[in-house]
Structures are given as structure tokens and as C-alpha cells.
N, C-alpha and C positions, 0 to 999 in steps of 0.2 A: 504494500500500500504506500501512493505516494503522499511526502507530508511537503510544504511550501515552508521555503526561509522565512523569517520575517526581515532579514533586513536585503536581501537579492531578490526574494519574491519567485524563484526560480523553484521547480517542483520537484523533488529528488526522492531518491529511493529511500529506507529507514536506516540504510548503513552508512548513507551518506551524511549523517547528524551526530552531530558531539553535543555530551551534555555541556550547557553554559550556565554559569554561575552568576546568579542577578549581579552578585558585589564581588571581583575578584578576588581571589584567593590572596592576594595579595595581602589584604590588609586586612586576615587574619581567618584563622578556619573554624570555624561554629559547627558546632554538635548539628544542630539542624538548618543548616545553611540554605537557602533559599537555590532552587534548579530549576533550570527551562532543561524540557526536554522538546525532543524533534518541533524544534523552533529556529535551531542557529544552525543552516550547515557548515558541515568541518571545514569548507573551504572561506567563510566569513569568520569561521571561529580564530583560526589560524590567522587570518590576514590582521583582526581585532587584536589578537594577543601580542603580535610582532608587534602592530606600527602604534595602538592606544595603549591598552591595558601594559605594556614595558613602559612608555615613554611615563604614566600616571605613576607609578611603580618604583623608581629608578630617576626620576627626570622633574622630579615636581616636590615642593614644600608639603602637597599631604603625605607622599611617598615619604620624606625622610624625616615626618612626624612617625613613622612605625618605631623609626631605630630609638625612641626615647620614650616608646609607649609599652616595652616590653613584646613586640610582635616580632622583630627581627633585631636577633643583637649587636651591636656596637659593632662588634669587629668585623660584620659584614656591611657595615656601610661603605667599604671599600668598591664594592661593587653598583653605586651610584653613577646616572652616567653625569661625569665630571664637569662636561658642556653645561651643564643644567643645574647642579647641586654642589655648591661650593664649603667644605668644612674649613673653619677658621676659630685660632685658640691664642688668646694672649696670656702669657708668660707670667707666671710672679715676677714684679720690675720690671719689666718691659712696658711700654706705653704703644706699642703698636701690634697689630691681629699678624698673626701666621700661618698659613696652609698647614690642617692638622691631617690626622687621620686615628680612627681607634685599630688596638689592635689588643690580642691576648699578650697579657702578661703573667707571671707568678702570681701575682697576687687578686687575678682577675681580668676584666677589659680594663683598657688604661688609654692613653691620648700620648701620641707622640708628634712633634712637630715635622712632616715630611720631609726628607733630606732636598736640599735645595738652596736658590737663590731670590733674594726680591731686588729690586730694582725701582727708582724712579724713573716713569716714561715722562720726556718733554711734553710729546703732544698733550697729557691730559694731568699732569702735573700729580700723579696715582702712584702708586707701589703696586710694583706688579708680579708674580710668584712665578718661577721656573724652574721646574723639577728637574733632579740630577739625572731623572732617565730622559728627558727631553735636550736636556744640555749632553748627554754622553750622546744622543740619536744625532746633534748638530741640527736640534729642530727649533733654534730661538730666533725664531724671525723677525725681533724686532732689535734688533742690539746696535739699529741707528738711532733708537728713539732714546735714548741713555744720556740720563742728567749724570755727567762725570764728575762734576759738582760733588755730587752726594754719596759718586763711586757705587758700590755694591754690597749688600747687607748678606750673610749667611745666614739661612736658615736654621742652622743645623750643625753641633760644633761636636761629633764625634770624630777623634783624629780620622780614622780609614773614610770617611764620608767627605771630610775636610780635601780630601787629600784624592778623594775623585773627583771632587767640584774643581780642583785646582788644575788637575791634567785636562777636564774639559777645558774648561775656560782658554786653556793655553791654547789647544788644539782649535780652537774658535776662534784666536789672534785677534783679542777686543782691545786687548790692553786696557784692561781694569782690572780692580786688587780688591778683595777683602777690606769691607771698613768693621764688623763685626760681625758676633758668633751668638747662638741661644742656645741655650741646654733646653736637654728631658727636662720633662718635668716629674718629680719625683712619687711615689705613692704616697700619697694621702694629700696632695696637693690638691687645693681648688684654680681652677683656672676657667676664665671666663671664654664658653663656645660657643660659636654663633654660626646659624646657617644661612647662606643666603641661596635661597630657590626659587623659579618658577612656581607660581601661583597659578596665571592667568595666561592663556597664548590658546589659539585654534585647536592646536593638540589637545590640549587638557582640557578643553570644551566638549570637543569629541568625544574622548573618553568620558565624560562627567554626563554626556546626553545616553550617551550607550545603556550607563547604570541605571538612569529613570526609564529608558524605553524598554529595558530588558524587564523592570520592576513591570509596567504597566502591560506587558504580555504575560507575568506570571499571575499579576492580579486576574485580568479581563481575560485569557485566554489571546492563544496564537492568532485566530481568527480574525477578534477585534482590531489585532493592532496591526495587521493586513491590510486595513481598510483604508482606501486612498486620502484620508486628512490627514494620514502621516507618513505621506512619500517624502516632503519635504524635508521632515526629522532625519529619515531614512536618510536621503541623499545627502546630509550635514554630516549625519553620523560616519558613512561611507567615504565621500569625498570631502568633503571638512570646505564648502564655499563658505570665504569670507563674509559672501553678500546676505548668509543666511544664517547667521550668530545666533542661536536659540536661547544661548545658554547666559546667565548675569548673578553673578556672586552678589550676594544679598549678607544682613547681618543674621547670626543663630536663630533658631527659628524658636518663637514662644513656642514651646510642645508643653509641659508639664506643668505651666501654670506659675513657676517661680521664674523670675526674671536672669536672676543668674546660675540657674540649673545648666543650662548651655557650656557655661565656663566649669562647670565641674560632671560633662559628662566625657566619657572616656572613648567610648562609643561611634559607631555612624547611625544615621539616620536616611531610610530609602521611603518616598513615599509617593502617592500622586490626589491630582482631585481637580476637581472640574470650580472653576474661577466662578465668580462671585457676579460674572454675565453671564453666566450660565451655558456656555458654548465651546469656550477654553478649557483644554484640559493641558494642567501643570503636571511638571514632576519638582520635588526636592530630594538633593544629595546632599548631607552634612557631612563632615568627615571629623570626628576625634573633638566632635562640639566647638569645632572653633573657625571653620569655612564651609558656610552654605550656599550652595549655587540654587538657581529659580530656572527649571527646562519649559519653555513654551514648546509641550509634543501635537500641541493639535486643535484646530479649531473644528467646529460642528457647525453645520448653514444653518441647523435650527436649536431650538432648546435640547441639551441633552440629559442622559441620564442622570440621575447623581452619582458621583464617584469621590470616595473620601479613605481611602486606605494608608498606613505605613507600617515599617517593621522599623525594629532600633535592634541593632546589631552591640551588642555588649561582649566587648572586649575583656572585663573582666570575670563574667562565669563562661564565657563562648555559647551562649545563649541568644537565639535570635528570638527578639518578641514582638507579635501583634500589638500597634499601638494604641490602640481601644482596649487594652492590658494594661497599661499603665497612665494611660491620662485617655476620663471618657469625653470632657465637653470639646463638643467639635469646633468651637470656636478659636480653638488655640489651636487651628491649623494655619493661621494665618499670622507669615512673617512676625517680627516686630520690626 
């Protein structure tokens, strides 16, 4: 028997379907996790996972909210892609940020400052990080933009590390020198970490539409969301047009009825419902109570049903629960 994609629309056999995951797996595995089944074929599944569900993962500030929420540990945030997600850690005494990275140590995960160089560029008058495997590949392409003024900072002041930043450097004939060196930092030390990541970009749009329209097929059935008032979604989701942005980061959503519940939920939140015209149907994505985005999946030419559902995904018992389970007035479905 043949079943139809929901997002190709294309009619395929039943072996040709992978089960999809309303909320990726990513960002955390729940006991009763929400499944489409013969709804995604493996050929959208697949293309989803490569080019959204990594990039959200891997490539975005909810992605490297996991490494600090206890879903993925520390020493794997190595595997961030680096384009996107930048670790930075300042020093006891030091007054300026450094390219970090976690790694296992004796005495648990720990922070070490990546072996390397920073540099003041002229053009934007910034300190800029270059790793000693990018300085050994002769891949610093910017070593015209070099305030010599200010010479060259080392990251990183283990003698053997020292001492291959030095044979690059030479073998790269900049003629610049060492102005200073930062140590480990030691265990039990605090030191100030900061991330700076993507939030907001087409990609993460993408992916952040995927999650409400996969929710709004698991609610409503494959069927419904078939139905030609969410080709549009479809084709955003699919090809990611600029000209057709669905998706708008809004602030926590009042769910529970306390104003600052939001700020102390751990949690995502997947929901949808039909707007207050009666014809729109929303989705909302929270992630980790502290970025909600608002999916316009679909408009209706006349009144339509009523539609008011969500789940809240609890990171801390890995419990997914019906939100009419935990807060019943339907009125605090609506933003604050």
C-alpha cells in the first residue's frame, strides 16, 4: 500500500519511509518521544537531517544550549561546527576572551584554552584567533591585515605548543614575534565562558518550521497536512525562499500561568492552534524556555476548525507531556 510524503507529496511504497521524530533527537531522547510514521520518506528524511536538523544541532545557540543542559557533555562540544559556534574563556588576570575548548581531564571535563595565536586585524581594529592547526596547514589568510603595533598574543604557553606556533610562524615569513603567553587554567578554577552563536538565519528557520509542521501532522494526521494551504510551509521548509520567512522568534510563551516559569523551564515546548481570526493556523517551538519562535503553517479561505494542542518535552525526567496536563486555561496559549 502506497503512503504520500508530507513534505515531496510524492506517493511511495511503505519501505520507502523512515520513522521521523516530531523534535530531533538531538536535543534529547524521551521515554515516549513523539513519531511520524509513513509520513517522511527516507529520501526527505535524509536530505532534513544533513542540511537542517545538523546545521540546528551543531550550528546554532539552541544546539550549544545542550552542552550546558546536561544532554551532551562538555567534551563533545568539540564537534560544533566552528563556522557557527564560537567557545571563548577568559583567564584569571587576563582582561581579554580566548578561543576555549572542553575536554576530559583527571579530574572530570575541564576548559582549556586552544593552542594558538590572536592577533589585531587593521581592517576592523578586533582580535582575531588562529589555530596552531591552521597556522601549521599555512591556512592564515589574513597576515596582511596585522597591527604590528600590537605584534602577536599566544594563546597558549605550553613549551612543545610554544615551540610549534614558533616553526609555523617562521615557515609563514611574517616576521612577527610573541608579545605574550596564557596558561591552563587550573582545576577548580572559575573562569568566565561565553558563546557566541547563531540564533537567527534561513537555516534555523527551516529547521525550527520543520519541528511545528512535523508536530501539526502528528496532531491532525498525515492527511490534513497534505492539504494544499501548506504547500507554501512545504516549499520554505524544502527550499528555504527568503521571500517566504514563516518563521519570527517571539519572547517565552505565557504556558503555565507564572510569568517567569519560562526562565526556569528546562524543557522545549512543540505546539500549534489556529489564531484568534480564526483561519491561521500557528505553530510554536520553545527551546530550553528561553527562544520561542511563532511558524505561520497555514491559512484556511474560511472559518476553521478549532485546533489548540502542545507537548512540553522535559529534559529533566525525559518525559514528554500533553499540555492540557499541566496548564488547562487555554488562554495562556497566547504569547506574552
Amino acid at each position: 500500500m502506497n503512503s504520500t510524503c508530507i513534505y515531496c507529496k510524492e506517493p511511495k511504497t511503505a519501505s520507502d519511509f523512515d520513522r521521523e521524530h516530531v523534535l530531533p533527537e538531538a536535543f534529547g531522547k524521551f521515554e515516549n518521544t513523539l513519531v511520524l510514521h509513513d509520513a517522511v520518506c527516507r529520501e526527505c528524511n535524509q536530505y532534513f537531517g544533513n542540511a537542517l536538523d545538523n546545521k540546528l544541532a551543531r550550528g546554532s545557540m539552541q544546539g550549544a544550549i545542550r552542552y550546558f543542559r546536561g544532554i551532551k557533555p562538555l567534551k563533545k562540544f568539540r564537534d560544533v561546527d566552528r563556522e557557527r559556534v564560537k567557545l571563548s574563556a577568559r583567564a584569571p588576570g587576563q582582561a581579554n576572551l580566548r578561543q576555549a575548548e572542553f575536554v576530559e581531564t583527571p579530574e572530570g571535563e575541564g576548559l582549556i584554552f586552544a593552542p594558538g595565536i590572536t592577533y589585531l586585524r587593521i581592517s576592523s581594529n578586533k582580535e582575531q584567533f588562529v589555530s596552531l592547526e591552521a597556522l601549521e596547514r599555512g591556512d592564515w589568510n589574513k597576515s596582511d591585515d596585522i597591527d604590528r603595533q600590537h605584534l602577536v598574543i599566544l594563546s597558549y604557553s605550553d613549551v612543545h605548543i610554544l615551540e610549534r606556533i614558533q616553526r609555523a610562524l617562521a615557515k609563514l615569513n611574517l616576521g612577527v614575534e610573541i608579545l605574550d603567553t596564557i596558561d591552563e587554567t587550573e582545576a577548580g578554577q572559575r573562569v568566565l565562558v561565553v558563546v557566541d552563536a547563531v540564533i537567527e538565519d534561513v537555516l534555523l528557520y527551516r529547521a525550527i518550521a520543520k519541528i511545528a509542521f512535523n508536530y501539526l501532522a502528528y496532531k491532525m494526521s498525515r492527511d490534513f497536512a497534505l492539504q494544499p494551504i501548506f504547500d507554501r510551509t512545504r516549499a520554505f521548509i524544502r527550499q528555504g525562499s527568503v521571500a517566504t520567512i514563516l518563521v519570527k522568534k517571539i519572547p517565552p510563551m505565557k504556558i503555565f500561568g507564572d510569568r517567569e516559569e519560562a526562565a526556569r523551564r528546562r524543557g522545549h515546548i512543540v505546539a500549534i492552534e489556529l489564531a484568534a481570526d480564526g483561519t491561521t493556523i500557528r505553530g510554536f517551538v520553545e527551546f530550553f524556555g528561553v527562544m520561542t519562535y511563532k511558524v505561520t503553517l497555514g491559512k484556511f479561505g474560511q472559518l476553521a476548525i478549532p485546533i489548540s494542542a502542545g507537548h512540553y518535552f522535559d529534559v529533566t525526567s525525559k518525559q514528554v507531556i500533553p499540555m492540557d496536563a499541566i496548564r488547562p486555561p487555554p488562554e495562556l496559549w497566547i504569547p506574552r
